[in-house]
C-alpha positions as CSV (number, residue, x, y, z in Angstrom):
1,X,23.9,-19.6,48.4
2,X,26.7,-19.3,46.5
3,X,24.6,-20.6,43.4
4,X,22.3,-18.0,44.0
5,X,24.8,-15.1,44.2
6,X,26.5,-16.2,40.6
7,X,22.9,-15.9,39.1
8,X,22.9,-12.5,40.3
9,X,26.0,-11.6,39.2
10,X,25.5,-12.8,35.6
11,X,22.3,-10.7,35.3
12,X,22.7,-7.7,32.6
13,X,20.6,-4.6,32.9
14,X,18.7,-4.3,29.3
15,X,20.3,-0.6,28.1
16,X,18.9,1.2,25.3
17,X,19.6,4.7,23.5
18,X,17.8,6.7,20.3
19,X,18.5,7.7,16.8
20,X,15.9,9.4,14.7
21,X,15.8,9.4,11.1
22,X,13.3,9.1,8.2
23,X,11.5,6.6,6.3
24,X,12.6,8.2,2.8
25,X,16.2,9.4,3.9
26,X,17.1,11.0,1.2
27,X,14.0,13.4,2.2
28,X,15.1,15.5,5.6
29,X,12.4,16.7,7.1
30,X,14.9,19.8,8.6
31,X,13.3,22.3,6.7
32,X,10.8,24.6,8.3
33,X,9.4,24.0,11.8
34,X,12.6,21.1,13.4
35,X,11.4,20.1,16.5
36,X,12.4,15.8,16.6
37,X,13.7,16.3,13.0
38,X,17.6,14.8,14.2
39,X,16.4,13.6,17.9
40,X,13.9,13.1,20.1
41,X,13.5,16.0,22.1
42,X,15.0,15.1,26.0
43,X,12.3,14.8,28.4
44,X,9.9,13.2,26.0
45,X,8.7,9.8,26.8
46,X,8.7,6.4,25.0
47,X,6.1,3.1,25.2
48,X,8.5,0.2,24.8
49,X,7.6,-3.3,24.8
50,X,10.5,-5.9,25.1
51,X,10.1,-10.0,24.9
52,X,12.2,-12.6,25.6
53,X,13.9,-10.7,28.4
54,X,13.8,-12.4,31.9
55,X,10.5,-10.5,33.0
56,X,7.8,-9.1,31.4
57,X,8.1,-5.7,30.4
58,X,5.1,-4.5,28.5
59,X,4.4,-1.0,26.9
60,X,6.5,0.8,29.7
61,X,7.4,4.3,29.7
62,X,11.3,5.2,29.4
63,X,12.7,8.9,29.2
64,X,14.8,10.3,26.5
65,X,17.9,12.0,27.5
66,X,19.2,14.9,26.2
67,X,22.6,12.6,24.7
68,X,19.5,10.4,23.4
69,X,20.1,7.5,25.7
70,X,16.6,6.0,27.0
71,X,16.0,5.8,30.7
72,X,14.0,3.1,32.0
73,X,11.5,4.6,35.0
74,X,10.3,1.4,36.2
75,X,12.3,-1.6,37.8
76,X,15.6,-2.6,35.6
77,X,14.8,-5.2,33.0
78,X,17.7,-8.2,32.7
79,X,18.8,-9.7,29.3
80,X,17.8,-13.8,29.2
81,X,20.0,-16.1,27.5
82,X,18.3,-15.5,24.5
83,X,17.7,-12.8,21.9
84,X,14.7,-10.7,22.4
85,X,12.6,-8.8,20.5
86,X,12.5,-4.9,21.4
87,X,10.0,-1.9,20.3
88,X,9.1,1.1,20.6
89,X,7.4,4.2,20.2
90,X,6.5,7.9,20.7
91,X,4.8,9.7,22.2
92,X,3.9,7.2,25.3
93,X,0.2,6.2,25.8
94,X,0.2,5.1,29.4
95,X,-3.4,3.3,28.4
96,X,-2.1,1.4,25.5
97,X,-2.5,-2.3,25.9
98,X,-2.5,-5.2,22.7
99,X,-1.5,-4.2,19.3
100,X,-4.0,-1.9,18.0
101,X,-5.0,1.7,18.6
102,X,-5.8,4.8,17.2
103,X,-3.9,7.2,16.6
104,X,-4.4,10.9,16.7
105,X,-2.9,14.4,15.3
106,X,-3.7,17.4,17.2
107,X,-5.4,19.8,15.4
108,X,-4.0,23.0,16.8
109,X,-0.4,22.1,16.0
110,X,1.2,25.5,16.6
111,X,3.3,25.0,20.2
112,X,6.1,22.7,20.2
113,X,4.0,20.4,22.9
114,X,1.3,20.0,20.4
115,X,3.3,19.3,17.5
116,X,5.5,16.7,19.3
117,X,2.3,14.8,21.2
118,X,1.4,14.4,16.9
119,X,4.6,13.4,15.9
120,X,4.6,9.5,15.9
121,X,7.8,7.9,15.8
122,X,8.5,3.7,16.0
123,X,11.6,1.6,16.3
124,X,12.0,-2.2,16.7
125,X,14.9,-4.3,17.0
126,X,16.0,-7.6,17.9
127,X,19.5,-7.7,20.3
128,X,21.1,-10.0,23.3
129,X,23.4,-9.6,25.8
130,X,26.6,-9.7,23.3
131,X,25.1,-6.1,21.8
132,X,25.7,-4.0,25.1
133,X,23.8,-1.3,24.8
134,X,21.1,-1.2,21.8
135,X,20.4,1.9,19.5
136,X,16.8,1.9,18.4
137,X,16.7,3.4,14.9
138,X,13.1,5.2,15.0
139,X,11.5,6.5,12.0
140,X,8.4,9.1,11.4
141,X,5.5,7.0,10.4
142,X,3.3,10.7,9.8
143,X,4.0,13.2,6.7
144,X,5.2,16.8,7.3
145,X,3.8,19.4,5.7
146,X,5.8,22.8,5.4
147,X,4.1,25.8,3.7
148,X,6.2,29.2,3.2
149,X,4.1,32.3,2.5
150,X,4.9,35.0,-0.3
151,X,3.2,37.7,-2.3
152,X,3.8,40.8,-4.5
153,X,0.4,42.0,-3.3
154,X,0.5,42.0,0.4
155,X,3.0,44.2,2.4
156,X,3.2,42.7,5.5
157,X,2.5,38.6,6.5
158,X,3.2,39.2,10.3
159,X,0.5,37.5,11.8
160,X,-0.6,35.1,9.0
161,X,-2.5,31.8,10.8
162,X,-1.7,28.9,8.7
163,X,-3.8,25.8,8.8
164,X,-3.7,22.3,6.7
165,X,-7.7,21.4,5.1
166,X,-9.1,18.8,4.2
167,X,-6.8,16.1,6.0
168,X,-8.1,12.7,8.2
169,X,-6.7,13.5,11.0
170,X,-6.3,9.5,13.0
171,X,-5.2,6.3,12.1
172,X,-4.8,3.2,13.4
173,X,-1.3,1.8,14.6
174,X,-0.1,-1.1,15.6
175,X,2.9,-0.1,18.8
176,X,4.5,-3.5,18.2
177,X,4.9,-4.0,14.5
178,X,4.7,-0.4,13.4
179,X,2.0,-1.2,11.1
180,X,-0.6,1.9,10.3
181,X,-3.7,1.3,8.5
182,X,-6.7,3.7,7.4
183,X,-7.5,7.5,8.0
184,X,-10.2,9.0,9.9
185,X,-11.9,12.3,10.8
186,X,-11.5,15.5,8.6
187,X,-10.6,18.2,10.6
188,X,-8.8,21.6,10.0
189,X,-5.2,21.6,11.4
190,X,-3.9,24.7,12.9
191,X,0.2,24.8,11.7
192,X,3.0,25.8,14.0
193,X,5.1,29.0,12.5
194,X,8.5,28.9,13.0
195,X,9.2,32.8,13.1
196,X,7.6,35.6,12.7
197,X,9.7,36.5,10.2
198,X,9.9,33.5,7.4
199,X,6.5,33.2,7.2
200,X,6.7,29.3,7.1
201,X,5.0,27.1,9.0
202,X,4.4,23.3,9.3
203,X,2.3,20.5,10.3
204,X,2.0,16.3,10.8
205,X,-0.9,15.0,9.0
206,X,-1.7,10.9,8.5
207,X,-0.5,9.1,5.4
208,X,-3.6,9.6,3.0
209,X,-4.4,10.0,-0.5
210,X,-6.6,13.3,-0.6
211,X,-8.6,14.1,-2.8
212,X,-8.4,17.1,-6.4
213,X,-10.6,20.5,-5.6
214,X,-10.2,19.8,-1.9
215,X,-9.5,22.7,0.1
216,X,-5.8,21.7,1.6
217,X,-4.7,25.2,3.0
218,X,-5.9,28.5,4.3
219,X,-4.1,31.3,4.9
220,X,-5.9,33.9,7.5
221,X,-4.3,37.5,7.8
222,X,-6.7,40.1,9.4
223,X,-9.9,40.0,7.9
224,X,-8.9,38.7,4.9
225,X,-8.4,35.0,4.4
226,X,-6.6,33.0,1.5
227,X,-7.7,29.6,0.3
228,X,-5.5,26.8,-2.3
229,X,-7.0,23.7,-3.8
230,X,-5.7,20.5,-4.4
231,X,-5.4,20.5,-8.7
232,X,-4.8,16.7,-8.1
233,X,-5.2,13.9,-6.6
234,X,-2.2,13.7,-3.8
235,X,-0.6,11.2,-1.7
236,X,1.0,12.0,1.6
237,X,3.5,9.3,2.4
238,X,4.9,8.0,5.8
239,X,8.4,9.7,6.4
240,X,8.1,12.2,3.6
241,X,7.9,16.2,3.8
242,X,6.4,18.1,1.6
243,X,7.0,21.8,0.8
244,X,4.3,24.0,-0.7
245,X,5.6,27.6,-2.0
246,X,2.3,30.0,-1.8
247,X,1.8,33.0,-3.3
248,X,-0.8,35.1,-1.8
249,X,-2.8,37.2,-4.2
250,X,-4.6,40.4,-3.0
């Protein structure tokens, strides 16, 4: 009995809180729309998959706080003896099991809900017992794209609808080693504005080398609508944002 109470005793409840930064830091992705540019916004959900703990705890939801700190919803998950291996990522699929899936955008991106179900995020990071609680670093693994409106021709931009052309719109993603490979599906992605007023809006789109005289953004105000081409060949790379200054002319 008394054996059995020690074990118990010695048992430490695996903790775990966020950070959020980019792949390229030097490149902030602040600018423009900023939802989950600094944090994970509180309330949204994580998959996390940890090994080498005492009990299995595969691709399991845990809730971000609003201090960042992850909270586990299912039972509590005790540190072994040894190091394990922890990962994670955003937002949760609650049908995610193995290492492979696919990967979406949403293609109307313009409420924050929307734009943060797009935004994929991963961490991973071994710890034990002697770490207390572990910050998991996670990264964008998507591009940004911000686009701010001007023109000398048209008055008033109130109202413009902003989409991204031309993009592949999945992906396919490993959970547990944060590997992404491919892009799929060309589809028109509606951007979020972020006020009425700046006439800037943004999007997520999937790493992807697309393509010179591709159509890569529309501009629709009234019954008039604006259209740029790619003069290049372009890369979007994971982590990076990418601002694109367009002047519309009447």
């Amino acid at each position: 009995c008394n054996a059995q109470l020690d074990d118990i005793a010695s048992e430490s409840e695996i903790k775990l809180t966020s950070k959020l930064t980019d792949a390229a830091e030097v490149n902030s992705r602040v600018n423009a729309l900023d939802y989950q540019s600094t944090k994970i916004i509180a309330g949204q959900q994580v998959g996390v998959t940890i090994t080498g703990a005492k009990s299995e705890h595969n691709n399991v939801a845990w809730t971000v706080a609003s201090d960042g700190t992850l909270n586990n919803n299912a039972t509590p998950i005790y540190w072994a003896n040894t190091p394990a291996n922890i990962s994670a990522y955003h937002p949760f699929k609650s049908d995610w099991t193995g290492n492979s899936h696919t990967f979406s955008v949403s293609t109307d991106q313009s409420t924050e809900v929307s734009y943060c179900n797009s935004d994929l995020l991963w961490a991973s990071k071994t710890a034990s017992k002697a770490d207390g609680m572990v910050t998991l670093n996670f990264v964008h693994k998507l591009a940004k794209i911000n686009v701010t409106l001007s023109s000398d021709d048209v008055a008033d931009l109130s109202g413009a609808i902003i989409s991204i052309c031309g993009s592949k719109t999945s992906t396919n993603f490993n959970p547990i080693t944060g590997e992404l490979s491919g892009a799929n599906t060309i589809a028109e992605i509606k951007a979020g504005v972020t006020t009425s007023t700046a006439y800037t809006a943004s999007a997520i789109i999937v790493p992807q080398t697309i393509a010179a005289g591709t159509q890569f953004i529309k501009v629709s105000l009234g019954e008039k609508e604006f259209n740029y081409k790619l003069n290049a060949d372009k890369e979007f790379l994971a982590g990076y944002r990418y601002n694109c200054k367009v002047n519309l002319k009447d």
